[in-house]
N, C-alpha and C positions, 0 to 999 in steps of 0.2 A: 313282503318280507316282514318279519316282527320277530319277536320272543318268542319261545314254548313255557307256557308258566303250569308250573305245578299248581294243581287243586287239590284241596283234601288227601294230598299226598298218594292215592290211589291214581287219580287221572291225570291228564299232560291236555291244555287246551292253546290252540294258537293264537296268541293276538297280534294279527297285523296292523300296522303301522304305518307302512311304507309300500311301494308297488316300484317295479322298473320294469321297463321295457329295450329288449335289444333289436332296435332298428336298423340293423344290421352292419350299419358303420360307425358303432357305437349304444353306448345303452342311456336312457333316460330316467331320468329316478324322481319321486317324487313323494310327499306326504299324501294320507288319504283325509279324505274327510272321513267325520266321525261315521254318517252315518251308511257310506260303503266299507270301511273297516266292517262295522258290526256286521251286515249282511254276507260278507266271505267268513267271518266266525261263526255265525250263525249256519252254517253250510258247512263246516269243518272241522267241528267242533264236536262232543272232544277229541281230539284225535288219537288217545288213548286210553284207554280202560283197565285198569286192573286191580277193579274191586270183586269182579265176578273169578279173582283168580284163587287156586285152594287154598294157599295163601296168602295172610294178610301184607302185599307187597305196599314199601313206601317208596317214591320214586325219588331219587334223590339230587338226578344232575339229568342232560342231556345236552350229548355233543356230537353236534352235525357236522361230517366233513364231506368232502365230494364221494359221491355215491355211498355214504354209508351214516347211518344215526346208531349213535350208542347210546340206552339209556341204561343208567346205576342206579340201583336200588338198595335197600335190603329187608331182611325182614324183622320184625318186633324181636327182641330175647325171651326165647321158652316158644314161638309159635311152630315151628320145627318141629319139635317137640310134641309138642299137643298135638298137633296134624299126623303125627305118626301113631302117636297113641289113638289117636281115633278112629285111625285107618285100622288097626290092628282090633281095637274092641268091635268095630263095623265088621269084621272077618271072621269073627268067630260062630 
């Protein structure tokens, strides 16, 4: 378990923290050491991307609930714009 932290505002990378385990009559929790934390980031990381997107997306929240992640963004003012204009000079 950990945070989702923004990077460069294009990507989302996870940094865990924490581990639990449900052993069936019950769940155990625990901190990680450092250097298992980094080996499950290093493995999962990032766990999102959207620099490679047409547009310039900032990521700006993310909220996990049971079965579902929402993440909010938005985009620079004028990139809309541009992107459209460019699509349309590309088509000519």
């Amino acid at each position: 378990m950990g945070p989702l932290v923004k990077r460069f505002g294009a990507t989302l990378t996870f940094a865990p923290d924490r581990a639990s385990v449900n052993t069936g009559i019950g769940t155990v929790g625990t901190g990680l050491p450092a250097f298992v934390a980094e080996h499950i980031a290093s493995r999962l990381n990032p766990v999102a991307d959207f620099s490679a997107a047409p547009l310039p997306l900032r990521v700006e929240g993310v909220r996990i609930e049971r079965g579902a992640v929402t993440i909010a963004g938005s985009v620079p003012p004028g990139a809309l714009q541009k992107a459209i204009a460019d699509a349309q000079s590309g088509s000519r």
